[in-house]
C-alpha positions as CSV (number, residue, x, y, z in Angstrom):
1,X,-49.9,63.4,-21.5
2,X,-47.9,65.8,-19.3
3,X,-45.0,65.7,-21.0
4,X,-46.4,65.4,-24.6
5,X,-49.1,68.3,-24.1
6,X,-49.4,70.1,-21.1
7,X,-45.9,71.2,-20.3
8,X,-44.9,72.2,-24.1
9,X,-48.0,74.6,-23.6
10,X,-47.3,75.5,-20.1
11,X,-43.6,76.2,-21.6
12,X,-44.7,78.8,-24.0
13,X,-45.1,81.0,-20.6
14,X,-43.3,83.0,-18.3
15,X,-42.6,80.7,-15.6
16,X,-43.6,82.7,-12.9
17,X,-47.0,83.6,-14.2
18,X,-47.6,80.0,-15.5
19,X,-46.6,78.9,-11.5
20,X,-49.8,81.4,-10.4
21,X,-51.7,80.0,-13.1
22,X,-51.3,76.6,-12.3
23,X,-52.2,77.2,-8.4
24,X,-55.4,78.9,-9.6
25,X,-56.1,75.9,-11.8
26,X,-55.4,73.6,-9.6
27,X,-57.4,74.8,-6.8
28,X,-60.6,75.1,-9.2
29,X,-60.6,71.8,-10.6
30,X,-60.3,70.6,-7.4
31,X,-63.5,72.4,-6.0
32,X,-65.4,70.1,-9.2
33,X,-67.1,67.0,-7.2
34,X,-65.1,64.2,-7.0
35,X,-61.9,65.4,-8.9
36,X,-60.1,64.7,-5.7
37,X,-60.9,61.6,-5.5
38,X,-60.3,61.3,-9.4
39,X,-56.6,62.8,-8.7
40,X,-56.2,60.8,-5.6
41,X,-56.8,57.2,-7.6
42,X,-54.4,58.1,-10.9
43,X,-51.6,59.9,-8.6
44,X,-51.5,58.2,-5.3
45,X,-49.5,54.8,-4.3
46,X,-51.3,53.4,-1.2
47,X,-49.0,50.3,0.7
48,X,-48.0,50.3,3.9
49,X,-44.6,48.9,2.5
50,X,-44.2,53.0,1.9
51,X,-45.2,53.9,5.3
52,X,-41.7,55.9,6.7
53,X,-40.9,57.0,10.3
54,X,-38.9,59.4,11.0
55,X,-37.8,62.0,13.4
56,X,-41.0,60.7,15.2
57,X,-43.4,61.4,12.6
58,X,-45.4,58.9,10.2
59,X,-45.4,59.6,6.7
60,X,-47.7,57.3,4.5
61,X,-44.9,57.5,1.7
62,X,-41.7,59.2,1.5
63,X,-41.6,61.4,-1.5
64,X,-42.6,65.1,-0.6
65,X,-43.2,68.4,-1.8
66,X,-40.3,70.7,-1.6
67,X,-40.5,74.4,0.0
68,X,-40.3,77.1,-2.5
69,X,-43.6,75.4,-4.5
70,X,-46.2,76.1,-2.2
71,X,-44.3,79.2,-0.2
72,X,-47.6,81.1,1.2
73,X,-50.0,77.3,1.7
74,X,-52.5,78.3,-0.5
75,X,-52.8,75.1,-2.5
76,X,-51.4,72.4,-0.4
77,X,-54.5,70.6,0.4
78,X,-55.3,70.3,-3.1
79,X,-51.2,69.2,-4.2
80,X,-51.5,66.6,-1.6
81,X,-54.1,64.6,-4.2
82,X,-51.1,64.1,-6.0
83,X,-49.7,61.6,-4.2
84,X,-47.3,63.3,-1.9
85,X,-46.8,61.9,1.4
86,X,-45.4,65.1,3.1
87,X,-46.0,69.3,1.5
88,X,-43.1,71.6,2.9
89,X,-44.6,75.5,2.6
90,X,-42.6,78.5,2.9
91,X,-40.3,80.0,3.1
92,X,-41.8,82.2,5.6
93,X,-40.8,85.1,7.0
94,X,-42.6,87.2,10.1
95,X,-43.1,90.0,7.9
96,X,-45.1,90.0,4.2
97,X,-42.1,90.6,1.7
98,X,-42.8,91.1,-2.2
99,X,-39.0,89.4,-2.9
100,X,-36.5,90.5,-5.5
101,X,-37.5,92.5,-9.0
102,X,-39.0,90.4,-11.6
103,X,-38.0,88.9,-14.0
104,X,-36.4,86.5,-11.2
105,X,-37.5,83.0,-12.6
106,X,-35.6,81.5,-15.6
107,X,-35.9,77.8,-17.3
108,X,-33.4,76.3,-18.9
109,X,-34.6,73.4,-20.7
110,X,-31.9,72.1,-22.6
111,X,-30.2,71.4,-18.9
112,X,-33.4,70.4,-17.1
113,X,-33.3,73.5,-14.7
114,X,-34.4,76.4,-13.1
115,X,-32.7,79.8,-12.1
116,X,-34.7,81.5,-9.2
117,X,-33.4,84.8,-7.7
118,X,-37.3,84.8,-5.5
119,X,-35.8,86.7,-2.9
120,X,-38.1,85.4,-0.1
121,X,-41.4,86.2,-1.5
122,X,-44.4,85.5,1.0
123,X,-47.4,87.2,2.6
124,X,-45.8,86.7,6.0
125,X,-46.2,84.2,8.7
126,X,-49.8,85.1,9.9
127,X,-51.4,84.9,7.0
128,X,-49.9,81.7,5.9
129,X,-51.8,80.6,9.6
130,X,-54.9,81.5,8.4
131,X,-54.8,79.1,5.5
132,X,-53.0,76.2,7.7
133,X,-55.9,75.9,10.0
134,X,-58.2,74.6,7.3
135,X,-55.5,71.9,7.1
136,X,-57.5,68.1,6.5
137,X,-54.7,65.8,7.4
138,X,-51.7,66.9,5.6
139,X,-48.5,66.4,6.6
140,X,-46.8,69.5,7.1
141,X,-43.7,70.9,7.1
142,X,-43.1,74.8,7.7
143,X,-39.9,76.5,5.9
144,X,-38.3,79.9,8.1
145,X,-36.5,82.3,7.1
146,X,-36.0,86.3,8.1
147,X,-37.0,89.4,6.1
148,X,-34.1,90.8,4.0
149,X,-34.0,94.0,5.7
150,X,-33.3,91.9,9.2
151,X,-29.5,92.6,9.8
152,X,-28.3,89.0,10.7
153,X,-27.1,90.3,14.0
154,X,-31.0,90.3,14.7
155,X,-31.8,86.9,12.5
156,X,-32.8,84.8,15.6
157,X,-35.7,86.7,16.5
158,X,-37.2,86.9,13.2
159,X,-36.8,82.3,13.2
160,X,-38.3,82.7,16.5
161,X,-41.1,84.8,15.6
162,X,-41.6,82.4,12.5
163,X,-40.9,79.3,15.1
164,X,-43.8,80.6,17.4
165,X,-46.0,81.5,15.2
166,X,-46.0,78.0,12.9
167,X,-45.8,75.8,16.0
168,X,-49.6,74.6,16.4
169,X,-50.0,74.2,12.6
170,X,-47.0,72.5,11.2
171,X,-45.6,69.0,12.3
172,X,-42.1,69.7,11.4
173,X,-39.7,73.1,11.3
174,X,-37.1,73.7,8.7
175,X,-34.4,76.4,9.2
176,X,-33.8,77.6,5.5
177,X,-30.3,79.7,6.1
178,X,-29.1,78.1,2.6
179,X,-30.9,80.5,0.0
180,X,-28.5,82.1,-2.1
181,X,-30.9,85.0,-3.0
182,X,-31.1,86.9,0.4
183,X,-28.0,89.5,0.5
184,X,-25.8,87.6,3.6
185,X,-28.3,85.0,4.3
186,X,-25.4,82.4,4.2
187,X,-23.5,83.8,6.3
188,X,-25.6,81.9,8.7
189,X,-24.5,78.7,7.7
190,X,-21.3,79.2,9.6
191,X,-20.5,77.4,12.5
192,X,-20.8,80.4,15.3
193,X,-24.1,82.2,14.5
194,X,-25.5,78.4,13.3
195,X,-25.0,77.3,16.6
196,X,-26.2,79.9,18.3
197,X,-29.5,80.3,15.9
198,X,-30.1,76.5,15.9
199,X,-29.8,76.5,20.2
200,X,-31.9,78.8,20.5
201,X,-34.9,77.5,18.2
202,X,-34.5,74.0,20.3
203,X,-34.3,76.2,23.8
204,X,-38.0,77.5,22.6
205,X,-38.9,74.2,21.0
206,X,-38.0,72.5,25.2
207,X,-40.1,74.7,26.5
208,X,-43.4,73.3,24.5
209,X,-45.3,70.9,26.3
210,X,-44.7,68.6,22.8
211,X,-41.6,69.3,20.7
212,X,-42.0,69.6,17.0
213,X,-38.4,68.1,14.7
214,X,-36.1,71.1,13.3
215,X,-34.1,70.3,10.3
216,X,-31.1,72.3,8.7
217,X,-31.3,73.1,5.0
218,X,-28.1,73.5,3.6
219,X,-26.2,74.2,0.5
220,X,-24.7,71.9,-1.8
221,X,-22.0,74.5,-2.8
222,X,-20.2,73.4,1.1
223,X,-17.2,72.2,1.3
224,X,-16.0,69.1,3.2
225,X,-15.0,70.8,6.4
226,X,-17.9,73.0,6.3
227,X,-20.0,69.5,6.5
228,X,-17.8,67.8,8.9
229,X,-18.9,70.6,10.8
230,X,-22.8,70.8,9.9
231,X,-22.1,67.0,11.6
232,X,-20.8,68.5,15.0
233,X,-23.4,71.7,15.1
234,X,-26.4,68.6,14.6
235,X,-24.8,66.9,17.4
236,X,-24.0,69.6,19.5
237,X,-27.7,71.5,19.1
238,X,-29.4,68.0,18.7
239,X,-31.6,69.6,16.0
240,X,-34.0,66.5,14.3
241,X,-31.9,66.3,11.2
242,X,-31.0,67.6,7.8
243,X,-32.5,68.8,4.7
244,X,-29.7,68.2,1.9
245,X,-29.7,70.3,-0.3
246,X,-31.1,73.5,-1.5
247,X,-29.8,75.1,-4.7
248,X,-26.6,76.2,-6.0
249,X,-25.0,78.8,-7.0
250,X,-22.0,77.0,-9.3
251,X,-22.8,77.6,-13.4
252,X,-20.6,74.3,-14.3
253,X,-21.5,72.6,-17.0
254,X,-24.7,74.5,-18.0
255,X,-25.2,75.0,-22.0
256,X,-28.8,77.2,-22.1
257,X,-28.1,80.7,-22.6
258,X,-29.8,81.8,-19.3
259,X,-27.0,80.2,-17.3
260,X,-26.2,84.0,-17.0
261,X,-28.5,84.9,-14.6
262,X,-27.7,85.3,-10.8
263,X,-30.2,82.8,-8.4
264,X,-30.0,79.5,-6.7
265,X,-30.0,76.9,-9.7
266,X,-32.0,73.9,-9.4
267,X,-32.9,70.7,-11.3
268,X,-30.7,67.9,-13.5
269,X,-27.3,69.9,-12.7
270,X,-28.0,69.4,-8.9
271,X,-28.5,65.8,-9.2
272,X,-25.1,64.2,-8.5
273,X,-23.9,66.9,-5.9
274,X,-26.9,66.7,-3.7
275,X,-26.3,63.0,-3.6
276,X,-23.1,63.2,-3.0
277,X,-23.6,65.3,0.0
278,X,-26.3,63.4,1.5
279,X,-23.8,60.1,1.2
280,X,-21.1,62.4,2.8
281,X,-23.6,63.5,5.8
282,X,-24.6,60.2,6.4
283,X,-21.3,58.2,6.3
284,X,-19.1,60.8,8.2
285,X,-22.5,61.1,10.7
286,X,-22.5,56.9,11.0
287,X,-26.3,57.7,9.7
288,X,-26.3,59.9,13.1
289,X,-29.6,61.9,11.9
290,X,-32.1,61.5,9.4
291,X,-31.4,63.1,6.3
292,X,-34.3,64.4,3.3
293,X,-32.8,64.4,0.3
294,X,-33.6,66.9,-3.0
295,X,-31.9,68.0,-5.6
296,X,-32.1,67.2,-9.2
297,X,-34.8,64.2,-8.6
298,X,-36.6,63.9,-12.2
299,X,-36.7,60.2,-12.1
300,X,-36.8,56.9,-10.1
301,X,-33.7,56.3,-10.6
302,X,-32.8,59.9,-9.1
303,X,-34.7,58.8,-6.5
304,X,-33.6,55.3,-5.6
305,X,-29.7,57.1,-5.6
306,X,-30.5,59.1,-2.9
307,X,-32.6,57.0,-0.8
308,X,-29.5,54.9,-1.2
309,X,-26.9,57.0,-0.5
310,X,-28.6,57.7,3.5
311,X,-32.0,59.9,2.9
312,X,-34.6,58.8,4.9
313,X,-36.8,61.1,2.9
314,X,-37.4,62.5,-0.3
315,X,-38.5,66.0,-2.3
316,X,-39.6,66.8,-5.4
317,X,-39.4,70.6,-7.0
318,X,-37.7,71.5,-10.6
319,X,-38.4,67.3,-11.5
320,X,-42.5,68.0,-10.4
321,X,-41.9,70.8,-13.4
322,X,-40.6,69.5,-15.7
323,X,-41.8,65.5,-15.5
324,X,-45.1,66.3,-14.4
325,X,-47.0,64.7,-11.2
326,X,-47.1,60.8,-12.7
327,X,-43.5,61.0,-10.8
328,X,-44.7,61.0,-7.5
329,X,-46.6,57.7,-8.2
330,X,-43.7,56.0,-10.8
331,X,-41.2,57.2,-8.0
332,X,-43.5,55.1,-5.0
333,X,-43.8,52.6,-7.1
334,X,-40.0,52.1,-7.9
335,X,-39.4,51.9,-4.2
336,X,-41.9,49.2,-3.8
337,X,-40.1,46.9,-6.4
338,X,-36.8,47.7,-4.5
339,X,-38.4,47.0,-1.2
340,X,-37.3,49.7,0.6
C-alpha cells in the first residue's frame, strides 16, 4: 500500500516539507484511541530470538531508527510503534541552529537516494530534554554534534555540553564528527583531535556514577589507513563501539539529474561501501567492538549483508523512505528465518 499509494503521493512533494508533514501526521493519528496498538500489531516482530545485547544494553530487536530522522525527539515515541527496537535523535548541538539555506533536501529516485546539505538543523540540546523526559520505554540513542560557528579548536566543549546535558535521558551517546555538511566538521575525524575529543567524552563519562556506551560515526568516504586507525583510536579511548557509516560525499555512478548538488548522499549508492567498511572494521578489529551498521538498507537482503559482514546492529533512514515502514517487520522477520 506504501509503495503503491502513499509514497507516489508523498513524492509529488518537496521532501522536506513532506518530512514535517509526515511527523505532524504521524503524531495525530497516533493520539486516535488504540492506533498504537493498531501500528504496534501490523509493524512490530515480537520473539525473543531478536532480543540483541550489546555494549551492555538490551534491545528487543536489532533494527533501529537512524539519527537525522527524528533530529529534535519530537516523534519518537510515536516511530517506535513501528517496530523499531532502538530510535537514534539528533543531531544535537548545545545551541538552537536553523542549518544551511533551503532548498537542502534532494531525492533522486531513479538511484534510490537522498542528497541532504541539513547543516545541523536542531532546536538545541535543552529543548530536545524537554521532550525526552516524557520518554515511555524507548530505547534511546542521542546523536552530538557542535554548532557551525564553533571553531573546532573549541569542538570538545560544545560534545561535552551536548554529553552533559543528554546523559540522564539517553541510553547510548553517539559522536557524529562524520557529516559532510558542517564547513571542517571532518576534520575531526583525524587521528589527533579524534583522540583527544573521544578521551575526553569517556574522562566525563568515568566520572558518572553509571557510564552510558559512546560510539563513533564515521564516513564511508575513509580510506584503509584512516580505518586501521579508527581501530587504534577505539582501542586506545576504549569508546563502546562504532557507528558505520554516515553518508558520502562520492557522486559515482549516480544517473538522476540532482547528483549535482553538494550534501552527504544517502540510500542504494551507499549500500556496498557501508558494508564493506563495517566487514573491514570488524576483520582488521578481530570483531574487537560492536559495530551498527547503515547505509543503503532498503531490503532484507541489505540487511542480512551487513549483519553478516560484523554489525551487531542495524539502521534504517533513506530505505524507511523510500520502502515504507513494512521493512522494519519483513527485515525482523528475515533474521528470524536465518536465525541470527
Amino acid at each position: 500500500m506504501y509503495k503503491l499509494l502513499i509514497r507516489p503521493i508523498l513524492f509529488w512533494f518537496d521532501p522536506e516539507e513532506v518530512h514535517y508533514f509526515s511527523f505532524s501526521f504521524i503524531r495525530f493519528i497516533s493520539k486516535i484511541p488504540f492506533v498504537p496498538i493498531i501500528l504496534k500489531s501490523i509493524y512490530e516482530v515480537k520473539d525473543a530470538r531478536l532480543e540483541r545485547e550489546v555494549f551492555g544494553l538490551k534491545f528487543k530487536n536489532p533494527v533501529g531508527l537512524a539519527a537525522g530522522f527524528d533530529k529534535d525527539a519530537k516523534c519518537y515515541q510515536e516511530l517506535s510503534n513501528f517496530g523499531f527496537g532502538f530510535i537514534e535523535i539528533g543531531t544535537l548541538t548545545p545551541k538552537p541552529q536553523g542549518g544551511n539555506p533551503k532548498k537542502r533536501l534532494f531525492r533522486l529516485r531513479p538511484d534510490g537516494a537522498i542528497i541532504n546539505r541539513m547543516g545541523f538543523n536542531n532546536g538545541g540540546v535543552d529543548t530536545a530534554v524537554l521532550r525526552l523526559r516524557k520518554n515511555k520505554g524507548v530505547l534511546i540513542g542521542g546523536n552530538i554534534g557542535k554548532n557551525k560557528l564553533t571553531p573546532n579548536d573549541n569542538a570538545v566543549s560544545d560534545y561535552l555540553i551536548c554529553f552533559e546535558t543528554l546523559f540522564d535521558y539517553v541510553d547510548y551517546f553517539v559522536v557524529n564528527v562524520s557529516s559532510p555538511n558542517t564547513p571542517n566538521l571532518r576534520e575531526l575525524q583525524d587521528k589527533k583531535p579524534l583522540t583527544e575529543l573521544l578521551t575526553k567524552l569517556e574522562t566525563r563519562n568515568s566520572e558518572h556514577n553509571t557510564k552510558k556506551p559512546i560510539l563513533l560515526k564515521i564516513a564511508p568516504d575513509l580510506t584503509d589507513e584512516q580505518l586501521l586507525d579508527i581501530i587504534d583510536i577505539i582501542k586506545e579511548t576504549k569508546i563502546a563501539g562504532v557507528i558505520a557509516t554516515n553518508t558520502t560525499i562520492s557522486r559515482v555512478g549516480l544517473q538522476s539529474e540532482n547528483k549535482i548538488e553538494t550534501g552527504g548522499l544517502s540510500g542504494k549508492p551507499l549500500t556496498k561501501r557501508s558494508t564493506e567498511v563495517i566487514r573491514f572494521l570488524s576483520e582488521k578489529s578481530n570483531k574487537a567492538f560492536p559495530i551498527i551498521g547503515v547505509g543503503g538498507i532498503h531490503s532484507p537482503g541489505d540487511a542480512l549483508e551487513k549483519l553478516e559482514a560484523g554489525a551487531s546492529l542495524i539502521q534504517l533512514y533513506t530505505g524507511f523512505i523510500y520502502e515504507g515502514p513494512k521493512l522494519v517487520a519483513d527485515i525482523n522477520k528475515a533474521i528470524l528465518k536465518k536465525s541470527y
